[in-house]
Every structure is written in structure tokens, then in C-alpha cells.
N, CA, C and O atoms as a GROMACS GRO file, in nm:
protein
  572
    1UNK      N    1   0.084  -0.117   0.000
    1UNK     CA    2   0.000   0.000   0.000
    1UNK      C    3   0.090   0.125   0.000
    1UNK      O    4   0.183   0.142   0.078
    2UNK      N    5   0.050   0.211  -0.098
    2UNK     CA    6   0.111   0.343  -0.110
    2UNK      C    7   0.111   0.442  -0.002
    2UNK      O    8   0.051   0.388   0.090
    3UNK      N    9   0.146   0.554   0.031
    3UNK     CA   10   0.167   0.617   0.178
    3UNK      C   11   0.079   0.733   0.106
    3UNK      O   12   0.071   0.721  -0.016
    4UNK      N   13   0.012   0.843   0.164
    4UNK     CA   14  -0.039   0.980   0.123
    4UNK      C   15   0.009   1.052   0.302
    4UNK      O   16  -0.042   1.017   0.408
    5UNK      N   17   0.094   1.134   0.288
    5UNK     CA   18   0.127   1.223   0.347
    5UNK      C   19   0.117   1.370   0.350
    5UNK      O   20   0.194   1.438   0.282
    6UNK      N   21   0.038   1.418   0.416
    6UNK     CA   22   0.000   1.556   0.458
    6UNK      C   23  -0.004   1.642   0.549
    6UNK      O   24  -0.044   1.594   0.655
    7UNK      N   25   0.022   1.752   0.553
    7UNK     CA   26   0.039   1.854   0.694
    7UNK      C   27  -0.126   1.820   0.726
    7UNK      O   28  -0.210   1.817   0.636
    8UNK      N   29  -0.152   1.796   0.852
    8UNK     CA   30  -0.326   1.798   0.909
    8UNK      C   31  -0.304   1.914   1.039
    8UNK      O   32  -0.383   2.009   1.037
    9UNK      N   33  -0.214   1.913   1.138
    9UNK     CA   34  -0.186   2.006   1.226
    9UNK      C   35  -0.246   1.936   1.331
    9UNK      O   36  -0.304   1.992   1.424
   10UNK      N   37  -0.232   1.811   1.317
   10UNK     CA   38  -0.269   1.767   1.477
   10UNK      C   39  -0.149   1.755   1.540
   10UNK      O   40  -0.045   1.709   1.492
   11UNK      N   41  -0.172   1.809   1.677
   11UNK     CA   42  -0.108   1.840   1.833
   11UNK      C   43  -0.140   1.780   1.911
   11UNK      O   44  -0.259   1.780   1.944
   12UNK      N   45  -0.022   1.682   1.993
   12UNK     CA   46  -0.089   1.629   2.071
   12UNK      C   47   0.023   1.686   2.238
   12UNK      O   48   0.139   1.701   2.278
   13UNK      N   49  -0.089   1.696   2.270
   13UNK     CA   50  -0.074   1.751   2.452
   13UNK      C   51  -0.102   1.631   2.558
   13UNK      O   52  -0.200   1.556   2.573
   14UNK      N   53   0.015   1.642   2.622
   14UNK     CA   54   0.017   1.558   2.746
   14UNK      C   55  -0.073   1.654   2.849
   14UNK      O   56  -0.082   1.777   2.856
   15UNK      N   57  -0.150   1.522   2.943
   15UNK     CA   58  -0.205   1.596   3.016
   15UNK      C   59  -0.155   1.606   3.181
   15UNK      O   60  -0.117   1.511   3.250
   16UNK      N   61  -0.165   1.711   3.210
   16UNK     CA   62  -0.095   1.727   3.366
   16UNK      C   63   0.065   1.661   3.364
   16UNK      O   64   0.102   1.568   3.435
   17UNK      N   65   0.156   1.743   3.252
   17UNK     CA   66   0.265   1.660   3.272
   17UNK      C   67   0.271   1.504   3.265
   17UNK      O   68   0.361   1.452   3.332
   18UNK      N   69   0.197   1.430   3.199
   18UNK     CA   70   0.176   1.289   3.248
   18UNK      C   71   0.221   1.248   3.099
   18UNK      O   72   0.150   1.264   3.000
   19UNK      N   73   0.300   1.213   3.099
   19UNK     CA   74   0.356   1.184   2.937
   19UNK      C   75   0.289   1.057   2.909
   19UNK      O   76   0.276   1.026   2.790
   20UNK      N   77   0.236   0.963   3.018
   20UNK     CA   78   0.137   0.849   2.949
   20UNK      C   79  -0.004   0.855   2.898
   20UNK      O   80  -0.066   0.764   2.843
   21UNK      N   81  -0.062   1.032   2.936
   21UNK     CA   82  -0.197   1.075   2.907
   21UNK      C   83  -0.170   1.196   2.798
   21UNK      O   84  -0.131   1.312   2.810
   22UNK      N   85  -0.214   1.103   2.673
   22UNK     CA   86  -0.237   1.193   2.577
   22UNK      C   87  -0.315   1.215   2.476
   22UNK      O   88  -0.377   1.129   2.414
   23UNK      N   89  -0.316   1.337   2.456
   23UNK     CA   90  -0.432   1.363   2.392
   23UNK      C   91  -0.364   1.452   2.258
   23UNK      O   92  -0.274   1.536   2.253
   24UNK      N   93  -0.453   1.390   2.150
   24UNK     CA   94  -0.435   1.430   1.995
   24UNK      C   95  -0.566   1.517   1.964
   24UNK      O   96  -0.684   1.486   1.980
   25UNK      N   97  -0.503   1.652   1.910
   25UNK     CA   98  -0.610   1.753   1.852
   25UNK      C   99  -0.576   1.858   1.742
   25UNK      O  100  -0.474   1.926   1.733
   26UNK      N  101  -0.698   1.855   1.650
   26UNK     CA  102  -0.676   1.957   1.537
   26UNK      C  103  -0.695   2.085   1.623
   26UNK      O  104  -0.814   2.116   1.630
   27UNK      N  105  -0.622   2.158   1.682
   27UNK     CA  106  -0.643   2.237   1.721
   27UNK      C  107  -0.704   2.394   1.605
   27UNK      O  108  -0.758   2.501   1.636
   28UNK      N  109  -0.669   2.345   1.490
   28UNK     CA  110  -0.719   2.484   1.393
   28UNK      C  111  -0.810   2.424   1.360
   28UNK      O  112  -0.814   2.453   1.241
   29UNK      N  113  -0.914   2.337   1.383
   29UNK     CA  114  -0.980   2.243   1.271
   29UNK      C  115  -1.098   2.394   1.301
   29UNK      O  116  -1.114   2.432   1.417
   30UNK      N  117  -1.162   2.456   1.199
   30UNK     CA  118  -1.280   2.572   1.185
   30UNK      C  119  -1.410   2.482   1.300
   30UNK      O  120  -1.450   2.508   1.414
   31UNK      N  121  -1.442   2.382   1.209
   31UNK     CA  122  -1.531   2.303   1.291
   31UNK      C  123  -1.541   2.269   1.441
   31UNK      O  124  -1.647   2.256   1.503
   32UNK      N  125  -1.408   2.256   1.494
   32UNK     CA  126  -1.426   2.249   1.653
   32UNK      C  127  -1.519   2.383   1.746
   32UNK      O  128  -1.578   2.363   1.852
   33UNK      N  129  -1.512   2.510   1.675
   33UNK     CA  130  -1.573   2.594   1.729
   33UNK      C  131  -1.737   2.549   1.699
   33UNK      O  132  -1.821   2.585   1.782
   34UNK      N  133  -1.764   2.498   1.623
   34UNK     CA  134  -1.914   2.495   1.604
   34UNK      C  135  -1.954   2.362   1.689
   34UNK      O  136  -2.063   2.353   1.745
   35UNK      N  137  -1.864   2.271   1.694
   35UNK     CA  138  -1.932   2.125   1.765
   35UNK      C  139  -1.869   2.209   1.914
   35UNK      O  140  -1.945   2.184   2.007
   36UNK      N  141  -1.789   2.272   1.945
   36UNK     CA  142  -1.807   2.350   2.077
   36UNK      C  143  -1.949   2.395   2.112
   36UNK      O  144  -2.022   2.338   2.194
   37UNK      N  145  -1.986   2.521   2.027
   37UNK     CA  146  -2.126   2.589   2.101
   37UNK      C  147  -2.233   2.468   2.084
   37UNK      O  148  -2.315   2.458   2.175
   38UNK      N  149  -2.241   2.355   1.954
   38UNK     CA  150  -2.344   2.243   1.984
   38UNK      C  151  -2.307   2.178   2.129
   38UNK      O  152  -2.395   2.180   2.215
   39UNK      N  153  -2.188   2.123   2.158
   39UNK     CA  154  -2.217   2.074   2.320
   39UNK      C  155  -2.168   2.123   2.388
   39UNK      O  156  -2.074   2.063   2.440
   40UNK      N  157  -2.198   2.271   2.434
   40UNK     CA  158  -2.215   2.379   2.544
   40UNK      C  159  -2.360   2.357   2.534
   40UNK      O  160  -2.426   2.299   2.620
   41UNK      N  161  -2.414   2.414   2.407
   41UNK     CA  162  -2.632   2.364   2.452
   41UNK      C  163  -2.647   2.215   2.495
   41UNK      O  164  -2.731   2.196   2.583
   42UNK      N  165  -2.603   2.144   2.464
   42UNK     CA  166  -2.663   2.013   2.495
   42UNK      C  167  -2.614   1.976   2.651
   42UNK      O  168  -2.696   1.912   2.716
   43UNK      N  169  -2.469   2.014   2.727
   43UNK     CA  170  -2.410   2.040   2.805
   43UNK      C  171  -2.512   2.110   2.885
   43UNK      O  172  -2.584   2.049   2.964
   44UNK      N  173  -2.516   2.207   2.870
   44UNK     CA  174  -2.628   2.282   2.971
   44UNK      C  175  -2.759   2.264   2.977
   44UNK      O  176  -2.819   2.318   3.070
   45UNK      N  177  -2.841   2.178   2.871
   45UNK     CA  178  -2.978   2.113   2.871
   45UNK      C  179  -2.937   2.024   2.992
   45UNK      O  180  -2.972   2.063   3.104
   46UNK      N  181  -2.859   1.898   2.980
   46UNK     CA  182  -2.851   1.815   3.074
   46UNK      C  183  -2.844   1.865   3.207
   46UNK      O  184  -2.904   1.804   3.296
   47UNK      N  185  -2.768   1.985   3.237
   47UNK     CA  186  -2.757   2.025   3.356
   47UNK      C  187  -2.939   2.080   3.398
   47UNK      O  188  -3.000   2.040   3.498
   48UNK      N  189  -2.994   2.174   3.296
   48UNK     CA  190  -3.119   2.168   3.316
   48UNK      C  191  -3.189   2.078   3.352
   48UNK      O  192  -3.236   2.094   3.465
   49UNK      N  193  -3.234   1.926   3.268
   49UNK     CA  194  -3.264   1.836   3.345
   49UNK      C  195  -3.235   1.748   3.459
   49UNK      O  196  -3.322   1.682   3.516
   50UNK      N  197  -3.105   1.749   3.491
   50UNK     CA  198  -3.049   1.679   3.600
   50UNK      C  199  -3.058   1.780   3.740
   50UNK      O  200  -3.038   1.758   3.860
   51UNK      N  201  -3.085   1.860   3.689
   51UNK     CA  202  -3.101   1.992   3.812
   51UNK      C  203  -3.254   1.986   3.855
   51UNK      O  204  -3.266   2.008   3.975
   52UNK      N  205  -3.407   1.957   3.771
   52UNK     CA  206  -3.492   1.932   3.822
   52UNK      C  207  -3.530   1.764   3.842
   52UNK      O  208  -3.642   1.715   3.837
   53UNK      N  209  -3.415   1.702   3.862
   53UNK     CA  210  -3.457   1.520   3.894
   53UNK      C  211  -3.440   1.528   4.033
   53UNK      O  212  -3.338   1.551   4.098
   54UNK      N  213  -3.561   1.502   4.072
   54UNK     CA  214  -3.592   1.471   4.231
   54UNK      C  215  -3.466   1.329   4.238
   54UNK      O  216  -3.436   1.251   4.147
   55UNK      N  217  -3.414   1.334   4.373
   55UNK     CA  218  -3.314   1.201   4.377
   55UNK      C  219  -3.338   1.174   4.490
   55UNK      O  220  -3.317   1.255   4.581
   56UNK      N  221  -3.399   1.021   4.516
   56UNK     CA  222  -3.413   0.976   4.702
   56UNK      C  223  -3.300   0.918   4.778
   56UNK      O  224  -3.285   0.923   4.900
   57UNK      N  225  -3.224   0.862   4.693
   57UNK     CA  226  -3.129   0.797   4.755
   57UNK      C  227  -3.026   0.793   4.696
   57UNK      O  228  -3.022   0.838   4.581
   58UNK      N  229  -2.910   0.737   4.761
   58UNK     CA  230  -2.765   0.730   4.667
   58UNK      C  231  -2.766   0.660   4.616
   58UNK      O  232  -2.646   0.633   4.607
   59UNK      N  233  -2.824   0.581   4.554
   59UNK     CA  234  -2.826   0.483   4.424
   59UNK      C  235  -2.874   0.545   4.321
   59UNK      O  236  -2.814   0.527   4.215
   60UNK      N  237  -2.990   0.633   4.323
   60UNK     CA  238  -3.023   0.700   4.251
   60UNK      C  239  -2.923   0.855   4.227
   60UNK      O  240  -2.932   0.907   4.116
   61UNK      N  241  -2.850   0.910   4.314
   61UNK     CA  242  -2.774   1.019   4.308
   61UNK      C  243  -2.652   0.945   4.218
   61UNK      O  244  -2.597   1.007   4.127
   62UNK      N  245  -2.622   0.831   4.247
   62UNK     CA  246  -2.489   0.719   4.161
   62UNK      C  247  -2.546   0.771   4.037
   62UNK      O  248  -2.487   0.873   4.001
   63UNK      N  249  -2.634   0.739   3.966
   63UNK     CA  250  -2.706   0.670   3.904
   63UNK      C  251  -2.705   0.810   3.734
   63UNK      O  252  -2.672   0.804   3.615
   64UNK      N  253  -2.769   0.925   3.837
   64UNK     CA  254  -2.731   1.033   3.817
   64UNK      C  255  -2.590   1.091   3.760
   64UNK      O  256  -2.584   1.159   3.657
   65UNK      N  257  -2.517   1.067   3.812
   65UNK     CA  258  -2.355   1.111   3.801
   65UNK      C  259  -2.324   1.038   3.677
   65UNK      O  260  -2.300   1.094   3.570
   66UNK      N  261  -2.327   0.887   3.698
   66UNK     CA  262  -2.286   0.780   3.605
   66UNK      C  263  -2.340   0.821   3.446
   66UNK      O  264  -2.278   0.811   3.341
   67UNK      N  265  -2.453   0.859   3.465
   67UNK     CA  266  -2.506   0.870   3.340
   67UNK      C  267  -2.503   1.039   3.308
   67UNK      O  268  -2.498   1.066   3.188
   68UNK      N  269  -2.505   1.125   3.380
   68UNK     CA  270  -2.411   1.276   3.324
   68UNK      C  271  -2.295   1.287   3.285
   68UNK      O  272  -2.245   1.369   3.208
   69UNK      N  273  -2.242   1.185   3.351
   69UNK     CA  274  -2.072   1.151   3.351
   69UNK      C  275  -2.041   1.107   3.182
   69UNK      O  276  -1.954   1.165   3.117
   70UNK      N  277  -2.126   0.996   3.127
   70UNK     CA  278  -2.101   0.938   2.980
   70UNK      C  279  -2.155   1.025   2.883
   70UNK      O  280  -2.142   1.014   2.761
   71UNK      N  281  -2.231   1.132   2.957
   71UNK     CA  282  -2.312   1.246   2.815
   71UNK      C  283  -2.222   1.350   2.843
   71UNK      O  284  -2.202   1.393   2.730
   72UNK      N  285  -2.172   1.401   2.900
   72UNK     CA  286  -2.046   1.457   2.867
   72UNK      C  287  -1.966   1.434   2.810
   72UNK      O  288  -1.952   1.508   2.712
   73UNK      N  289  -1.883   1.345   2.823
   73UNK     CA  290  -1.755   1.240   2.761
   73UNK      C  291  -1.829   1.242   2.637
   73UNK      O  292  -1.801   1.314   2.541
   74UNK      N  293  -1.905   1.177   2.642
   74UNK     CA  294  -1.976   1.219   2.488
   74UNK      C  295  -1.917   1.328   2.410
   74UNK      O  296  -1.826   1.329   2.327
   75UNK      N  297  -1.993   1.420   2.459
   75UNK     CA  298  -2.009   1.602   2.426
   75UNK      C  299  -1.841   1.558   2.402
   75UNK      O  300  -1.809   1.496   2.301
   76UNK      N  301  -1.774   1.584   2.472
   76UNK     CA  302  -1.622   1.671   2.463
   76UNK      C  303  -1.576   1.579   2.385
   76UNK      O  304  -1.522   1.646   2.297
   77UNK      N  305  -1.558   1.451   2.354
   77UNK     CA  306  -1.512   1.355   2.232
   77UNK      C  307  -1.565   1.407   2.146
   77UNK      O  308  -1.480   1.426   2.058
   78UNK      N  309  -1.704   1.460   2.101
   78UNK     CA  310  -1.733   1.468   2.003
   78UNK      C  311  -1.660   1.641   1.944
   78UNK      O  312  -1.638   1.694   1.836
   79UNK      N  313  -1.644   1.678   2.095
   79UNK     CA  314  -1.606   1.815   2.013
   79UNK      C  315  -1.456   1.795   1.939
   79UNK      O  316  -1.426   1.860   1.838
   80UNK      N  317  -1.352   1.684   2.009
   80UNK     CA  318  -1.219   1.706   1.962
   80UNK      C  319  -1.210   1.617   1.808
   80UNK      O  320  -1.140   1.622   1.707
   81UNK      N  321  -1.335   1.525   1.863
   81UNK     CA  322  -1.342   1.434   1.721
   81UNK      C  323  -1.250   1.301   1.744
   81UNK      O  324  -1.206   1.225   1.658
   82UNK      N  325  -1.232   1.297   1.907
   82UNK     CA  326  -1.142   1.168   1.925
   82UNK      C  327  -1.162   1.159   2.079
   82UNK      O  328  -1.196   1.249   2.156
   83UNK      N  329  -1.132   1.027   2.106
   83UNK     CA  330  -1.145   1.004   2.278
   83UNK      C  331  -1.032   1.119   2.359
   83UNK      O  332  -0.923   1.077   2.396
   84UNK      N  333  -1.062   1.227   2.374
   84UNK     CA  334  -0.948   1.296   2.451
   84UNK      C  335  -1.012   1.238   2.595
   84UNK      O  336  -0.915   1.203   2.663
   85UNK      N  337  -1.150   1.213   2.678
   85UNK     CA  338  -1.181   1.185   2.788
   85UNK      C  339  -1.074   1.081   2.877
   85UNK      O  340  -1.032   1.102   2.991
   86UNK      N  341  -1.042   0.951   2.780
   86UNK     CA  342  -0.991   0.841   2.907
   86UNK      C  343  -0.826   0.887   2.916
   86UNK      O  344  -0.747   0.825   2.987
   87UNK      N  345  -0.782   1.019   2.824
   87UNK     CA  346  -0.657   1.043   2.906
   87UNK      C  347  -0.675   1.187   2.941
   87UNK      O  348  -0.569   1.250   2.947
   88UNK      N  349  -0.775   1.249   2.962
   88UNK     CA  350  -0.778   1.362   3.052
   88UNK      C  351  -0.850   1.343   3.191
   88UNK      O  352  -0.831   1.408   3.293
   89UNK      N  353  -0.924   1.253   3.173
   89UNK     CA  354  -1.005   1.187   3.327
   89UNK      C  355  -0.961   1.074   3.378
   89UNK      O  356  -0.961   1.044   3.497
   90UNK      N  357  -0.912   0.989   3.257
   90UNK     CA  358  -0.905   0.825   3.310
   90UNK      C  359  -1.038   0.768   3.363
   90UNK      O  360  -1.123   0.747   3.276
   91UNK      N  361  -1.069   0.739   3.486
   91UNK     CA  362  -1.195   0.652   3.488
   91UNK      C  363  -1.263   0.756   3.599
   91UNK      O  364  -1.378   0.731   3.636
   92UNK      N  365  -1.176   0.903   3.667
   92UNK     CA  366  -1.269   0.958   3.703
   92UNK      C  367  -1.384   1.039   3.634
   92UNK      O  368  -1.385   1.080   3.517
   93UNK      N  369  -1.482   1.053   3.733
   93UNK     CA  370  -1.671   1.112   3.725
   93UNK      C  371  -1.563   1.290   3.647
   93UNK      O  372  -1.481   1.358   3.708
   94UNK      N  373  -1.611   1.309   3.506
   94UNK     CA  374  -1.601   1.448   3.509
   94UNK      C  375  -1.643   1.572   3.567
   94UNK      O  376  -1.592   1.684   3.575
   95UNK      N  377  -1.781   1.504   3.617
   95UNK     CA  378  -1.833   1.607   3.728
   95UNK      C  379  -1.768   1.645   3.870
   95UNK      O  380  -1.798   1.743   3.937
   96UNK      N  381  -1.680   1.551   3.898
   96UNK     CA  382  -1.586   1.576   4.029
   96UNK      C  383  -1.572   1.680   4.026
   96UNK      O  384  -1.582   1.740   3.919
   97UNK      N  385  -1.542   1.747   4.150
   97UNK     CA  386  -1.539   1.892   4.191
   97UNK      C  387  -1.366   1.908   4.217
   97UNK      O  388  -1.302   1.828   4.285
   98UNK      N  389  -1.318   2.005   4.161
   98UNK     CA  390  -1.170   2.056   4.210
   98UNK      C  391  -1.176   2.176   4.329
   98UNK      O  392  -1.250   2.238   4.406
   99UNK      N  393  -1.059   2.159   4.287
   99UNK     CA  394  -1.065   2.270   4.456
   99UNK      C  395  -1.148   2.473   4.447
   99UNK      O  396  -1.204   2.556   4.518
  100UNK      N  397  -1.112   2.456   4.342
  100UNK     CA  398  -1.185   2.601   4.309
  100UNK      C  399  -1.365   2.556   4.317
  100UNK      O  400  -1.445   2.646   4.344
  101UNK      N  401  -1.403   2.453   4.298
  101UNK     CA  402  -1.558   2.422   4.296
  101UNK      C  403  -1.604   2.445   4.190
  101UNK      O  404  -1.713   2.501   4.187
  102UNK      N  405  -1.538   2.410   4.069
  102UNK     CA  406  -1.569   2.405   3.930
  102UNK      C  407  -1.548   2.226   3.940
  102UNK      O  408  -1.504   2.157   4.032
  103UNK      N  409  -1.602   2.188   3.794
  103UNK     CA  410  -1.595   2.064   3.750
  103UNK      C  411  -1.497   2.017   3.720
  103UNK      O  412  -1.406   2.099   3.721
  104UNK      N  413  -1.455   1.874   3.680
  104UNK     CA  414  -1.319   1.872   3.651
  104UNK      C  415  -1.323   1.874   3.479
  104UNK      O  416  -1.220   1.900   3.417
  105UNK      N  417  -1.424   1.852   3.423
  105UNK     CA  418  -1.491   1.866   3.257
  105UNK      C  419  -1.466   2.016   3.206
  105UNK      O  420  -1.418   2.044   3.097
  106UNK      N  421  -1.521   2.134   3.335
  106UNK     CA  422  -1.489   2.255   3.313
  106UNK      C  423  -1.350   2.308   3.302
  106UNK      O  424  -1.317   2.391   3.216
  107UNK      N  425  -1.276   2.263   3.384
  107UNK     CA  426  -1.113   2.304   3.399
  107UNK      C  427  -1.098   2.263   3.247
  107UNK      O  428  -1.105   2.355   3.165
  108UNK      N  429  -1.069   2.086   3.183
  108UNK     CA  430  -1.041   2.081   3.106
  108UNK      C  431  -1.064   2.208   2.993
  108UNK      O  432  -0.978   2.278   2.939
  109UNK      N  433  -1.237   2.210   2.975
  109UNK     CA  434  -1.241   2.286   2.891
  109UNK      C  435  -1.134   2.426   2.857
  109UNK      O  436  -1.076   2.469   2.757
  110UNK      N  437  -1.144   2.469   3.005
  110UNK     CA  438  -1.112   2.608   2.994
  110UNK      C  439  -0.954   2.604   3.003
  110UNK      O  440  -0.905   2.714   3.028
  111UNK      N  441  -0.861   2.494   2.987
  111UNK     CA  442  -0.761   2.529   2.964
  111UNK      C  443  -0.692   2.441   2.824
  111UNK      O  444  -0.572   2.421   2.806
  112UNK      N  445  -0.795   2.401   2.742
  112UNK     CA  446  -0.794   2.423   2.610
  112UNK      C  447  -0.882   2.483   2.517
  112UNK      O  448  -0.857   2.452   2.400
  113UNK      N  449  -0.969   2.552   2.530
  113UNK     CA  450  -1.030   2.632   2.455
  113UNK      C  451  -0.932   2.771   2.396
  113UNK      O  452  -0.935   2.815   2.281
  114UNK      N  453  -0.841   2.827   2.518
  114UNK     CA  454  -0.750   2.927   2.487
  114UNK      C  455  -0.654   2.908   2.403
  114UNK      O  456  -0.596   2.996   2.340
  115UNK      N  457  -0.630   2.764   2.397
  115UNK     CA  458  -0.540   2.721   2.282
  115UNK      C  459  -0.526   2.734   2.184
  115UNK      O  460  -0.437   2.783   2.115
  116UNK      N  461  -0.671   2.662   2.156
  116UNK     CA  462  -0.761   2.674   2.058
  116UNK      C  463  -0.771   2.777   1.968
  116UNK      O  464  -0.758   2.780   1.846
  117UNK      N  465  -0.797   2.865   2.052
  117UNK     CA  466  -0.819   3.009   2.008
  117UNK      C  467  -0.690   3.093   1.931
  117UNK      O  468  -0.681   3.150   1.822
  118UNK      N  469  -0.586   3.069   2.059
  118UNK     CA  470  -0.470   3.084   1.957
  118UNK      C  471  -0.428   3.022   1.870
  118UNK      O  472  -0.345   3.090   1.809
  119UNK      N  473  -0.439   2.926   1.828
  119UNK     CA  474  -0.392   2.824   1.695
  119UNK      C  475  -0.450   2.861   1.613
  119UNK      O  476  -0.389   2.871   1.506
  120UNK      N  477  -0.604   2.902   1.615
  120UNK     CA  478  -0.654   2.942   1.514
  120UNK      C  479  -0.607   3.081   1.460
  120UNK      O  480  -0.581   3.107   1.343
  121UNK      N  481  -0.599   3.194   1.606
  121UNK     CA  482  -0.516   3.315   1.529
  121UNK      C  483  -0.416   3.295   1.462
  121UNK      O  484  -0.404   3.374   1.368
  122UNK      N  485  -0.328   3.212   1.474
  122UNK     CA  486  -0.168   3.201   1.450
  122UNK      C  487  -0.224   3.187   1.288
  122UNK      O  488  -0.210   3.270   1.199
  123UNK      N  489  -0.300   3.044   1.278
  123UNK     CA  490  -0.329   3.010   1.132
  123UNK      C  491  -0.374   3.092   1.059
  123UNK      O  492  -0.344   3.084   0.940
  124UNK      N  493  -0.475   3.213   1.111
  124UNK     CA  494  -0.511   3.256   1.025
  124UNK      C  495  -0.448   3.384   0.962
  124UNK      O  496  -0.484   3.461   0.874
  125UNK      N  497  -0.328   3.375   1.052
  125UNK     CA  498  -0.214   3.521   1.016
  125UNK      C  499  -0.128   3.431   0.913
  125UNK      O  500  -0.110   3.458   0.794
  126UNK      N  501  -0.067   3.297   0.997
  126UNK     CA  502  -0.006   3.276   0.861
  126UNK      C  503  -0.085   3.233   0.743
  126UNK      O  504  -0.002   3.207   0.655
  127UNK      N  505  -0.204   3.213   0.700
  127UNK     CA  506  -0.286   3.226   0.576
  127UNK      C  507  -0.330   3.351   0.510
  127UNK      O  508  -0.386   3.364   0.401
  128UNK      N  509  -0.299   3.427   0.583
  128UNK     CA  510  -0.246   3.570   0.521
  128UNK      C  511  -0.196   3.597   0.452
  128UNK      O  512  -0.224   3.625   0.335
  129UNK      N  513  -0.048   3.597   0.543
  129UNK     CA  514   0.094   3.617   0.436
  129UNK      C  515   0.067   3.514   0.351
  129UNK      O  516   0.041   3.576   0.248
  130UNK      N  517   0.056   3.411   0.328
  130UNK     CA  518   0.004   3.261   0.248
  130UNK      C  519  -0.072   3.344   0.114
  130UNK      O  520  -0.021   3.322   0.004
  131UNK      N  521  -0.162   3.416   0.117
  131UNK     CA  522  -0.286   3.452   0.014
  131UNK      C  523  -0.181   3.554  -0.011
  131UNK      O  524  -0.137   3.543  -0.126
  132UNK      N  525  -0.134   3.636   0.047
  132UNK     CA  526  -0.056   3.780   0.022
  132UNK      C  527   0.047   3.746  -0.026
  132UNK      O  528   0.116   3.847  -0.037
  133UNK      N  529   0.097   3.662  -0.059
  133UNK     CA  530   0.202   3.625  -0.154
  133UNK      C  531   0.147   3.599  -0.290
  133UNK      O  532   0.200   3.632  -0.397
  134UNK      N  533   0.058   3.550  -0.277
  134UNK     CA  534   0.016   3.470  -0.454
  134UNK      C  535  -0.105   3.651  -0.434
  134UNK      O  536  -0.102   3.728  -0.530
  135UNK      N  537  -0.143   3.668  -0.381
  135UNK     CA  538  -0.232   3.809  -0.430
  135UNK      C  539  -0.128   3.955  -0.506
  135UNK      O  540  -0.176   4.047  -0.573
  136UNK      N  541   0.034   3.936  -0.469
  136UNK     CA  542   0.106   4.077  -0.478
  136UNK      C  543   0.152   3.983  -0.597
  136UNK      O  544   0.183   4.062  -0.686
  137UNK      N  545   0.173   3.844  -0.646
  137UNK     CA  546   0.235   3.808  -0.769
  137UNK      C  547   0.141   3.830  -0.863
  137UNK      O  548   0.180   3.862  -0.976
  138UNK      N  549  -0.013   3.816  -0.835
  138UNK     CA  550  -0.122   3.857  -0.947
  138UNK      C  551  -0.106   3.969  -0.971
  138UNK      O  552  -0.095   3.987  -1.092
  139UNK      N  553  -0.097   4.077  -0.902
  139UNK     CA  554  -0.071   4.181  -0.909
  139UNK      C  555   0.025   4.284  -0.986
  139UNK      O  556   0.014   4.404  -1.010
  140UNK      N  557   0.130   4.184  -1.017
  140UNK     CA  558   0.244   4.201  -1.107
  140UNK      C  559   0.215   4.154  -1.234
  140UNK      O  560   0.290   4.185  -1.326
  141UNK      N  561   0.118   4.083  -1.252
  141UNK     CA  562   0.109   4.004  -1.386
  141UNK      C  563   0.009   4.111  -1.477
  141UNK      O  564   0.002   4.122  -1.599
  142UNK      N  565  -0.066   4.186  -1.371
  142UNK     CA  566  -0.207   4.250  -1.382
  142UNK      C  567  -0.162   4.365  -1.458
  142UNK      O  568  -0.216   4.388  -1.566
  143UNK      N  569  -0.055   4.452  -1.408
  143UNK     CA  570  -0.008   4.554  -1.417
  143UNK      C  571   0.006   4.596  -1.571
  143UNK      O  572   0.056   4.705  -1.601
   0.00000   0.00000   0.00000
């Protein structure tokens, strides 16, 4: 079988220093911003419904977690487009609470979304100069 080799710009980030937890991401991919705001709504529906479920007991509060826990993991796989969950959580509840009293799903988020953000600036400066090269050679031909 023949090879096809291409720049794609996937990055992959260890997580917490842990060089055995890693995670692979298009960090410029355009699309990650849109499957972002889709599971931020679906993300916060669940919290809507799981916020009015009466719960009597801890089997049922388990029960709860367990199954917010896999619709998340959901959500955020689907946003990177790959299992980033079992090496940014491993087998803990994403809903676990850190010490600030945020989630541990939220931290993740919020300390790759900024990434994100910059990768995409970076790309889209160097696709700039990229177009502004072949736009100032038309330009010469035009003349």
C-alpha cells in the first residue's frame, strides 16, 4: 500500500505533565468551534434536566452522576473528534469537583479552549501572508 502524506496540524498535549496521558487535537480544525457551542447547549440542557430530577437515595444520586458523567464524555469527544476523555479523566466522574468548585470537565475545557483560540489566530495570520504572496504576484502580472 502506497503512503499519502499531509500537513493535518494535529497536536498532541500531554495531560498534567503525564507523558502516558495523551491527547491528539486539530487544534485549527474551523469546525471544533461549532461542535463547541453544539455541546455547550446540549451540556447545559442536561444540567437543566439533572437539576430538576428529584433524587431519594444514593443509588439514585450514583445513578445520576454515572449517566451525566457518559453524556459529557460524549459532548467533549465529540467536540475534539477523538477520545481525549480516558486520558484527561481516566476513569474519574467528570463532574468531580476541584478545589476552586468548578468541575473537573470545566477546567479541562477552559484550559484548552485558549489554545484553541490561539492556533486558530496564528493560522489565520499565517494564511495571510500565504494569500498575500500569490495576491502581490497577481498583481504584477495585472499591471
Amino acid at each position: 500500500m502506497e503512503k499519502l502524506n499531509f500537513k493535518n496540524n494535529i497536536k498532541k498535549y500531554c495531560i498534567n505533565g503525564d507523558e502516558n496521558c495523551i491527547i491528539s487535537v486539530n487544534t485549527t480544525d474551523y469546525a471544533i468551534l461549532d461542535r463547541i457551542k453544539k455541546s455547550i447547549n446540549i451540556i447545559e440542557s442536561l444540567s437543566e434536566e439533572y437539576k430538576d430530577k428529584k433524587i431519594n437515595n444514593d443509588d439514585e444520586a450514583n445513578e445520576v452522576f454515572v449517566s451525566a458523567d457518559l453524556k459529557i464524555r460524549e459532548q467533549i469527544n465529540y467536540i475534539f473528534n477523538s477520545d481525549v476523555c480516558t486520558s484527561a479523566f481516566g476513569n474519574t466522574n467528570c463532574l468531580s469537583l476541584c478545589d476552586d468548585g468548578s468541575t473537573l470537565f470545566e477546567n479541562f475545557i477552559n484550559a484548552v479552549v485558549p489554545i484553541i483560540k490561539k492556533d486558530i489566530t496564528e493560522a489565520q495570520k499565517k494564511q495571510e501572508k500565504h494569500i498575500e504572496r500569490y495576491t502581490s504576484q497577481a498583481k504584477k502580472f495585472s499591471r
